[in-house]
Backbone and ligand atoms as CSV (ligand in chain L), in Angstrom:
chain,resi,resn,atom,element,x,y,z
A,1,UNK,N,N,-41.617,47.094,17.387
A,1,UNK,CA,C,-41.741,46.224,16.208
A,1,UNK,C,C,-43.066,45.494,16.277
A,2,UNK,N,N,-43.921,45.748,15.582
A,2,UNK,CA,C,-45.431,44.987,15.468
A,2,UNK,C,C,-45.272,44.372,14.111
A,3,UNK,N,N,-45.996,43.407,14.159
A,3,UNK,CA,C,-45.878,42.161,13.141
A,3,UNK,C,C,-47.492,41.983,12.450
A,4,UNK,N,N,-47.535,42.313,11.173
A,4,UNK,CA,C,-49.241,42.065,10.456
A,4,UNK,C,C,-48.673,40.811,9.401
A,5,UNK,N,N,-49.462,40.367,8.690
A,5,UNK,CA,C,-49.699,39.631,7.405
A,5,UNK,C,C,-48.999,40.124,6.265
A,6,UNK,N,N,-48.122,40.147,5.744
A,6,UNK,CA,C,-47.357,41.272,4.851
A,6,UNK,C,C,-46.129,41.940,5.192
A,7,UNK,N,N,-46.208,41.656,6.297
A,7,UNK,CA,C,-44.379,42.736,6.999
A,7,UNK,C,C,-43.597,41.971,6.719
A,8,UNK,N,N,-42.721,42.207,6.439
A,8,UNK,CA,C,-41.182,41.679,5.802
A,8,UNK,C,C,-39.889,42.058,6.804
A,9,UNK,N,N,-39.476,41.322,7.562
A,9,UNK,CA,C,-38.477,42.067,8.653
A,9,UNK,C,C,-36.973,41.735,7.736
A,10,UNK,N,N,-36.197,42.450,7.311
A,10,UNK,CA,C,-35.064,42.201,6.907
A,10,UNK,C,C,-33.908,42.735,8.186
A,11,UNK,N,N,-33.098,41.819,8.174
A,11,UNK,CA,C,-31.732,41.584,8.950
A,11,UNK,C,C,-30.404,41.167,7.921
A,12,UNK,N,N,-29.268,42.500,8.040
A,12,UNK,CA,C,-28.693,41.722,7.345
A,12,UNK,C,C,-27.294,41.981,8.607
A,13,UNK,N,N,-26.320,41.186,8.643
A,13,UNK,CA,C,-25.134,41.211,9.348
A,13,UNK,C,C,-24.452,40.170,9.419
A,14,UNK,N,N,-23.089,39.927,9.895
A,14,UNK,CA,C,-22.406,39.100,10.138
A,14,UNK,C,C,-22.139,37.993,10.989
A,15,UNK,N,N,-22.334,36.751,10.950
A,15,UNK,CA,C,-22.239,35.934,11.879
A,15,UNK,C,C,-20.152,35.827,12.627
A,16,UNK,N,N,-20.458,36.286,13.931
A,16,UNK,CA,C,-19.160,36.280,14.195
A,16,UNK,C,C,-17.975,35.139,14.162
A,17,UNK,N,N,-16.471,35.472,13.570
A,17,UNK,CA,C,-15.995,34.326,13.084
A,17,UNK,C,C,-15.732,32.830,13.946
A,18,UNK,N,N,-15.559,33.428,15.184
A,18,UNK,CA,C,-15.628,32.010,16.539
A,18,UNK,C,C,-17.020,31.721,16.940
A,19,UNK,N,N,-18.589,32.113,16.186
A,19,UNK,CA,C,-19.888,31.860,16.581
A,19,UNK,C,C,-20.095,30.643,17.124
A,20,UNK,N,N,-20.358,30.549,18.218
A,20,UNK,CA,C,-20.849,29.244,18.698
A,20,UNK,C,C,-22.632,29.571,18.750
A,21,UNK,N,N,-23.330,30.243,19.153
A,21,UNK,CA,C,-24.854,30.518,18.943
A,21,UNK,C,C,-25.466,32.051,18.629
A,22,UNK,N,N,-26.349,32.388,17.945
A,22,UNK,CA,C,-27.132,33.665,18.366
A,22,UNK,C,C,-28.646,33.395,18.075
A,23,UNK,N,N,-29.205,34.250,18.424
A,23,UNK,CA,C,-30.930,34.113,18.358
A,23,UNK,C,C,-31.072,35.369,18.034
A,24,UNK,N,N,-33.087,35.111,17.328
A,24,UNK,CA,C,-33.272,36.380,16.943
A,24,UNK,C,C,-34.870,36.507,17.685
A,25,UNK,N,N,-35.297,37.404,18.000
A,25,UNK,CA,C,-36.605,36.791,19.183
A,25,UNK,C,C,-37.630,37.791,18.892
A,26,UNK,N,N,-38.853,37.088,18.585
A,26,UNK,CA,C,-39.510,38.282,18.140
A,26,UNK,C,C,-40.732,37.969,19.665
A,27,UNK,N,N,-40.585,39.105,20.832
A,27,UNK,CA,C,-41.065,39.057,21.656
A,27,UNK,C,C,-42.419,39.965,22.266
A,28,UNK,N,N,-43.074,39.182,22.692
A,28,UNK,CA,C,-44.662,39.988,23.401
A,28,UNK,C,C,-44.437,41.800,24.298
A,29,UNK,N,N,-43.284,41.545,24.510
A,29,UNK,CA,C,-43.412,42.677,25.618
A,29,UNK,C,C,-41.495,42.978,25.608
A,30,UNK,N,N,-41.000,44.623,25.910
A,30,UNK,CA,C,-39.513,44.790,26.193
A,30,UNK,C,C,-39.277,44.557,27.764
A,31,UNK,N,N,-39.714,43.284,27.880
A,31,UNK,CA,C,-39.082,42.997,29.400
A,31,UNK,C,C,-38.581,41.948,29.830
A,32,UNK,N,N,-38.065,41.236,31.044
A,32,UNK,CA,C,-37.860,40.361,30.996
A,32,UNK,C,C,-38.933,39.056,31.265
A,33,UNK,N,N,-38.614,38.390,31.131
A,33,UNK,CA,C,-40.071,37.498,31.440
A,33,UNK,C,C,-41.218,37.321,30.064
A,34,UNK,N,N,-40.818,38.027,29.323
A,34,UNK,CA,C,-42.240,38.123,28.100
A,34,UNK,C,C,-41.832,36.914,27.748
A,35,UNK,N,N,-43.251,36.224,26.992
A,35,UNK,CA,C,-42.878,35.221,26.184
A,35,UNK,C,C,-42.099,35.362,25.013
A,36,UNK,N,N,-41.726,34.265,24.156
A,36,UNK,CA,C,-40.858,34.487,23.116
A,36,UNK,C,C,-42.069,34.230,21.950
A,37,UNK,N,N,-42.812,34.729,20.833
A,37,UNK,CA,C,-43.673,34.442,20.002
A,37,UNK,C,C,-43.093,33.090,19.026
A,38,UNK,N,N,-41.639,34.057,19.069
A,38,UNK,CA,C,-40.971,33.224,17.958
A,38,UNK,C,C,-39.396,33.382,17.782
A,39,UNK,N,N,-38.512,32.218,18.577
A,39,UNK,CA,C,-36.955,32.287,18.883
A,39,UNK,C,C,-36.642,31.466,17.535
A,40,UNK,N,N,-35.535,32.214,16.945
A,40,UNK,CA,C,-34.756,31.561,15.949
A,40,UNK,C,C,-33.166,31.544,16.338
A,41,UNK,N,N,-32.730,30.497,16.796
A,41,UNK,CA,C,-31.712,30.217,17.024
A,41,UNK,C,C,-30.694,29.613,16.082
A,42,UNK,N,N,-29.762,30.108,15.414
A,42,UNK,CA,C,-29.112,29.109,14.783
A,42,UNK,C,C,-27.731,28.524,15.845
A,43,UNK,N,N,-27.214,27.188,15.921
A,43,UNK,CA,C,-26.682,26.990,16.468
A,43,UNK,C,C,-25.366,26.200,15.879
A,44,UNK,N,N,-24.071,27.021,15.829
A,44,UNK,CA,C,-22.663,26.555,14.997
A,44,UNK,C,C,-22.385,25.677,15.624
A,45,UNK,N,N,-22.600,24.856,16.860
A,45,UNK,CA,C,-21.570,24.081,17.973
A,45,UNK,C,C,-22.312,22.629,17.380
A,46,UNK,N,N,-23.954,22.959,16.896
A,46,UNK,CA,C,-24.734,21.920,16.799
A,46,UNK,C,C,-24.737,21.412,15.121
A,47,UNK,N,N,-24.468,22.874,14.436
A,47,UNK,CA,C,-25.103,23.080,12.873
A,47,UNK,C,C,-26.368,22.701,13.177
A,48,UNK,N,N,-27.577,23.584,13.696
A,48,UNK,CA,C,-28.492,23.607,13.648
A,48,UNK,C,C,-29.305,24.884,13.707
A,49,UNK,N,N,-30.339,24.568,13.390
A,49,UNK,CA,C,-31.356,26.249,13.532
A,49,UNK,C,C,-32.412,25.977,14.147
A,50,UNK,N,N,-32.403,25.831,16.098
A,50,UNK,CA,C,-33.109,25.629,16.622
A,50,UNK,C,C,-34.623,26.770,16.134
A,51,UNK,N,N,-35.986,26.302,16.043
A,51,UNK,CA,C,-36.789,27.334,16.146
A,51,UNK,C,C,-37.918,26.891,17.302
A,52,UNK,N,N,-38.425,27.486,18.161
A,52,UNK,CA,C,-39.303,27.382,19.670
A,52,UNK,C,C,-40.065,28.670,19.469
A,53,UNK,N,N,-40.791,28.577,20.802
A,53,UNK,CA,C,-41.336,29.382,21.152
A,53,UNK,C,C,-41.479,29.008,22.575
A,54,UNK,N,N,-41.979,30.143,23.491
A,54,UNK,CA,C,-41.659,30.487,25.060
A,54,UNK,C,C,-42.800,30.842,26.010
A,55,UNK,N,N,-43.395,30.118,26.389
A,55,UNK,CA,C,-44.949,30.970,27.097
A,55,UNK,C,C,-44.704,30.252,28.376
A,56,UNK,N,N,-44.998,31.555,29.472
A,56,UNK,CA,C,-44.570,31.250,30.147
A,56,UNK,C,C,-43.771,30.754,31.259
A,57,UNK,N,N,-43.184,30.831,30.518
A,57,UNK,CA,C,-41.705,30.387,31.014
A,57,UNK,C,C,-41.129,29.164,30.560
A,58,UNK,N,N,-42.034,28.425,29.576
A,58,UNK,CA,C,-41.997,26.809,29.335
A,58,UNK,C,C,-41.513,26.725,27.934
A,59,UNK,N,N,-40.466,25.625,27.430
A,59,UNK,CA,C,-40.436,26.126,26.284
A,59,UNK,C,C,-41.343,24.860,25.231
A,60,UNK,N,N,-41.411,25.127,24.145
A,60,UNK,CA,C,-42.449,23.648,23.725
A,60,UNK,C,C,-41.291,23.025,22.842
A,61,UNK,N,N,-41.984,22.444,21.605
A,61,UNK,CA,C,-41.212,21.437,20.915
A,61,UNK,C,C,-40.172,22.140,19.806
A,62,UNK,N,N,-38.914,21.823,19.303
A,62,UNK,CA,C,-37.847,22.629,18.839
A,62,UNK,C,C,-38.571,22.131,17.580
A,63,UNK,N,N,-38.547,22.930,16.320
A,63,UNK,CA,C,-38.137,22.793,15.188
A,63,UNK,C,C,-36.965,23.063,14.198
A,64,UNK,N,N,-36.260,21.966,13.597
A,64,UNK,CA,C,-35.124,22.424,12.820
A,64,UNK,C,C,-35.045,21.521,11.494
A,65,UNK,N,N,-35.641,21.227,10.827
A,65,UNK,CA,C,-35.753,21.049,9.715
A,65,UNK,C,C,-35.466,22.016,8.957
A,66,UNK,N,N,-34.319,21.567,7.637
A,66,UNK,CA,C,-34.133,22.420,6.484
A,66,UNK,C,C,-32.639,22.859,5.910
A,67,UNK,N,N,-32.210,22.179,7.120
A,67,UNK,CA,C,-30.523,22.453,6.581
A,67,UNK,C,C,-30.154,23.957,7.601
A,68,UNK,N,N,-28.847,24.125,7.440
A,68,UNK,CA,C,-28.288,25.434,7.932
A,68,UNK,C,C,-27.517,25.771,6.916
A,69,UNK,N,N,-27.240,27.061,6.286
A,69,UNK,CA,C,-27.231,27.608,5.557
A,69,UNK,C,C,-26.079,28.700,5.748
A,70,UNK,N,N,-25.804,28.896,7.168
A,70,UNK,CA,C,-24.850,29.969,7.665
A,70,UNK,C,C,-23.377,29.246,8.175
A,71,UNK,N,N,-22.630,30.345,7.936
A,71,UNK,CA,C,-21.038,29.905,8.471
A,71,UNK,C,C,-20.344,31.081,9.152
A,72,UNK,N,N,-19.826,30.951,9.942
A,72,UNK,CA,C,-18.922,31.846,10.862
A,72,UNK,C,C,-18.231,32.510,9.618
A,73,UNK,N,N,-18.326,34.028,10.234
A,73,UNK,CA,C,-17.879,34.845,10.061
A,73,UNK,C,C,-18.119,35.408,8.446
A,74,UNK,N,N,-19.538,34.728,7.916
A,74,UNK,CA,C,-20.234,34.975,7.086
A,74,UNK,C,C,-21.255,36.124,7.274
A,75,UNK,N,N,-21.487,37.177,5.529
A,75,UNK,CA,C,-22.029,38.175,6.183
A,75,UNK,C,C,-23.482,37.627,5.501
A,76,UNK,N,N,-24.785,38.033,5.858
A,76,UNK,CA,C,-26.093,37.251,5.848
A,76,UNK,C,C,-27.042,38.188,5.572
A,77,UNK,N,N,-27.982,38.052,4.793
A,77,UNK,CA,C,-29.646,39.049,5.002
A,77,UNK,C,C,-30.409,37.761,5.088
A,78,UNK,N,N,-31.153,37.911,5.992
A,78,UNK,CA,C,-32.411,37.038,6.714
A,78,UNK,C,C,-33.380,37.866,6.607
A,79,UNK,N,N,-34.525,37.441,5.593
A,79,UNK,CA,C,-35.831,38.250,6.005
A,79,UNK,C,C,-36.565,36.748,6.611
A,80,UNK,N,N,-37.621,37.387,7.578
A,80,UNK,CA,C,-38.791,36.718,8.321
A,80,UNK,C,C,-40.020,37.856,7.940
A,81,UNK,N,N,-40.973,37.061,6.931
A,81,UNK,CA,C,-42.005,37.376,6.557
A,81,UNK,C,C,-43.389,36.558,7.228
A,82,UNK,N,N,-44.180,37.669,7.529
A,82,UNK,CA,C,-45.159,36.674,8.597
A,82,UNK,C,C,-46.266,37.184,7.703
A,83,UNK,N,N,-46.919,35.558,7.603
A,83,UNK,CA,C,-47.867,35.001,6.687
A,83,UNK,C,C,-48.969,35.062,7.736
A,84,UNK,N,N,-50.171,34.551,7.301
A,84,UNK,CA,C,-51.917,34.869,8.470
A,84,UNK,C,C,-51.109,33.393,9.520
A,85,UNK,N,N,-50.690,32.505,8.532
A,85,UNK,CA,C,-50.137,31.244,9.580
A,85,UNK,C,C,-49.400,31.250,10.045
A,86,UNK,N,N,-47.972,31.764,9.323
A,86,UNK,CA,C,-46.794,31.068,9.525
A,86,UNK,C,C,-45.530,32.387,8.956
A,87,UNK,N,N,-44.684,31.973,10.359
A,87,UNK,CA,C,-43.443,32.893,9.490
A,87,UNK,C,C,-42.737,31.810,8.426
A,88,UNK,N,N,-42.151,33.271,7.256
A,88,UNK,CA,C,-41.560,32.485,6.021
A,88,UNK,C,C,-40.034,33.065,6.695
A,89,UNK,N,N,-39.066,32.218,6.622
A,89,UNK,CA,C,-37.987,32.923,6.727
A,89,UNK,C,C,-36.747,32.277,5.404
A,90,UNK,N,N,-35.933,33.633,4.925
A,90,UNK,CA,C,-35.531,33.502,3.748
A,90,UNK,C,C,-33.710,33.621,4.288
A,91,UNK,N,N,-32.999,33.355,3.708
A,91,UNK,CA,C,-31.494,33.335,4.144
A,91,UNK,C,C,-30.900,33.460,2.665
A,92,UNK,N,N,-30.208,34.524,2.750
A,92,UNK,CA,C,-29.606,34.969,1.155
A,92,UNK,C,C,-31.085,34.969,-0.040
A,93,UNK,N,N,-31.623,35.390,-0.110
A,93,UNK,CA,C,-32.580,35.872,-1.185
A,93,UNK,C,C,-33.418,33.844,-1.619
A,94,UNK,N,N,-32.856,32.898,-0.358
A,94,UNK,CA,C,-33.626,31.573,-0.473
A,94,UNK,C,C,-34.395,31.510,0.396
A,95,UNK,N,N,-35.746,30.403,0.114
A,95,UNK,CA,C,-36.648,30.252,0.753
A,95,UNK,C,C,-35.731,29.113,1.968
A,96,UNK,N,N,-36.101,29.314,3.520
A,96,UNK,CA,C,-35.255,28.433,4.325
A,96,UNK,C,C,-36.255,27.587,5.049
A,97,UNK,N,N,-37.395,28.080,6.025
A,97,UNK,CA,C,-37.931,27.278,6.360
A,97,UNK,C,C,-39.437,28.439,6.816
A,98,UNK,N,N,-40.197,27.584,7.318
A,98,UNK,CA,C,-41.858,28.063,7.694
A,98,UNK,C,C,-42.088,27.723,9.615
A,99,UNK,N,N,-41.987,28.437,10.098
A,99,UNK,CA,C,-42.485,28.253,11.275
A,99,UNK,C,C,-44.257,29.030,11.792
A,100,UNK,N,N,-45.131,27.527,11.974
A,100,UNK,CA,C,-46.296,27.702,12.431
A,100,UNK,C,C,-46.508,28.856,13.626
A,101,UNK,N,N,-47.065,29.722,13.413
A,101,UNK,CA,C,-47.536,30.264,14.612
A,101,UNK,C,C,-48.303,29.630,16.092
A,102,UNK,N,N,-47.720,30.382,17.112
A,102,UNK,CA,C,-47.920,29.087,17.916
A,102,UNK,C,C,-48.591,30.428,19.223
A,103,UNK,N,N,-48.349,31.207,19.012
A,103,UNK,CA,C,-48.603,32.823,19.927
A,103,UNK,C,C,-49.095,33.874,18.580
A,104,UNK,N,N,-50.443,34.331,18.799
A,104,UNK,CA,C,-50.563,35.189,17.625
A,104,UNK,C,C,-49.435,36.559,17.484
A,105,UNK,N,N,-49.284,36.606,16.253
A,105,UNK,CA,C,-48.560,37.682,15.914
A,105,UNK,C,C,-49.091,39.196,16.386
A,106,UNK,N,N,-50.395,39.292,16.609
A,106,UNK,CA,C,-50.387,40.682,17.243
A,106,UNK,C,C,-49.951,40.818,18.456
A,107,UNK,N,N,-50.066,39.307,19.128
A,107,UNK,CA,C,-48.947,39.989,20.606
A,107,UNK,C,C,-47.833,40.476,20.510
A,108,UNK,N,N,-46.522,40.307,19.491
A,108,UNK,CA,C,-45.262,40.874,19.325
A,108,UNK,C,C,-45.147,42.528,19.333
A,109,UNK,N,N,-44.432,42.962,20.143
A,109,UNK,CA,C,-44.029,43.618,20.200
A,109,UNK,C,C,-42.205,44.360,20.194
A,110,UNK,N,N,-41.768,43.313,20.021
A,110,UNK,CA,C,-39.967,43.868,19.843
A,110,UNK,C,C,-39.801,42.553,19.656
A,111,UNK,N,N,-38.521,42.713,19.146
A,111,UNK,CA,C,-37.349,41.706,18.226
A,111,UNK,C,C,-36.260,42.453,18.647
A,112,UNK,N,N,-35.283,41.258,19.603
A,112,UNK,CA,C,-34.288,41.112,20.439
A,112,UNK,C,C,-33.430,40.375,19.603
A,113,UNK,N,N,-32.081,40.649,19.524
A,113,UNK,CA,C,-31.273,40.042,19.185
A,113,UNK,C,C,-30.098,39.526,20.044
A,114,UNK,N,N,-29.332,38.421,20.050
A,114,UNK,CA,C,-28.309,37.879,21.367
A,114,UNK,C,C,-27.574,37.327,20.760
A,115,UNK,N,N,-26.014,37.110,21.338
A,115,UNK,CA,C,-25.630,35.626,20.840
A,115,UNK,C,C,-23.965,36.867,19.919
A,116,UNK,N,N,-23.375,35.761,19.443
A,116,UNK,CA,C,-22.599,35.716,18.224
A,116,UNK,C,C,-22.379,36.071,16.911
A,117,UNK,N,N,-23.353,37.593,16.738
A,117,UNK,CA,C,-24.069,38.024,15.296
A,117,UNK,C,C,-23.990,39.665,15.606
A,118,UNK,N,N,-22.992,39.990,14.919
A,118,UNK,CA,C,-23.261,41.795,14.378
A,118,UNK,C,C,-24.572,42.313,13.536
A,119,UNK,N,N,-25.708,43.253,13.606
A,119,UNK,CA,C,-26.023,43.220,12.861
A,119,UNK,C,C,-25.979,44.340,12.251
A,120,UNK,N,N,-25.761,44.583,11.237
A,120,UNK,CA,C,-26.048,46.092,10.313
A,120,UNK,C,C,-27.004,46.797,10.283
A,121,UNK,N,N,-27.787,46.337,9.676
A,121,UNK,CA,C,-29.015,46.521,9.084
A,121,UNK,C,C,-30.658,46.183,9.835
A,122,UNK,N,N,-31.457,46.994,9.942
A,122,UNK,CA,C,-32.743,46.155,10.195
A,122,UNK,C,C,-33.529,47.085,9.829
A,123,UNK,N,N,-34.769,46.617,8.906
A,123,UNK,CA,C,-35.503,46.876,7.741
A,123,UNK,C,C,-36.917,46.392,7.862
A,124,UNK,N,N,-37.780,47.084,8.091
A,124,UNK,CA,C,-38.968,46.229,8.495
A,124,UNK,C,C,-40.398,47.098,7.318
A,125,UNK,N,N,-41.139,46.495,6.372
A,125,UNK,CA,C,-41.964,47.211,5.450
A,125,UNK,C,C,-43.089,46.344,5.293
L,1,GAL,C1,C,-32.785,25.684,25.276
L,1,GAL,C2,C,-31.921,26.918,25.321
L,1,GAL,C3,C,-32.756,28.146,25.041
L,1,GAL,C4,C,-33.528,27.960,23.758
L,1,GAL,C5,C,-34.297,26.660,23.786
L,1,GAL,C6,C,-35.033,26.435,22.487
L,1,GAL,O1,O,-32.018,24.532,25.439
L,1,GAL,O2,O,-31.357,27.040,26.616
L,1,GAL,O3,O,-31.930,29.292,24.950
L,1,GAL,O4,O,-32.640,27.957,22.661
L,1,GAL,O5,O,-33.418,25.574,24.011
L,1,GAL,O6,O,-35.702,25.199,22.489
């Protein structure tokens, strides 16, 4: 999975009905240890949508501004569209929130998924 100015990653699937967390990780390298460019966590235990990033091993400052939007055992399309700055990420065909790039996007190389979330679908143009 490589990430330019224009790619549109669509995800669509189900958040599982007892979800307590999942993440979606769009990462430098398929190994362990890579940094995270860009972790989107939503979190049911918190109602929040942690968003970070990972270098190093360190993590920096959380962003979650914007509301949460998801509910257990709800089914979901999430696109994350990456802008020259910033990912746009959309939840049901709405604009949700903007996360600054903080690791350039040409380091990404795979998008990992974890956590509490089936997914169907993944769509990347
Ligand atoms: C930590 C959590 C990580 C990641 C990070 C994001 O507390 O263990 O998985 O979500 O927060 O800031």
């Amino acid at each position: 999975m490589n990430v330019v100015p224009g790619r549109v990653i669509t995800l669509t699937g189900r958040v599982d009905h007892n979800a307590s967390r999942f993440e979606f990780n769009l990462l430098t390298g398929a190994y362990n240890g890579a940094d995270v460019a860009f972790h989107f966590n939503p979190r049911f235990d918190q109602r929040e949508a942690v968003r970070n990033s990972c270098q190093g091993g360190g993590w920096g400052p959380e962003e979650k501004q914007g509301g949460f939007p998801l509910h257990p055992g709800q089914q979901f399309e999430i696109q994350i569209i990456c802008f020259p700055e910033h990912y746009q990420v959309n939840c049901n065909g709405h604009a949700w929130y903007t996360y600054r790039h903080r690791i350039p996007y040409q380091q990404v190389q795979a998008l990992q998924v974890k956590g509490d979330v089936t997914i169907t679908n993944v769509y990347a143009y």
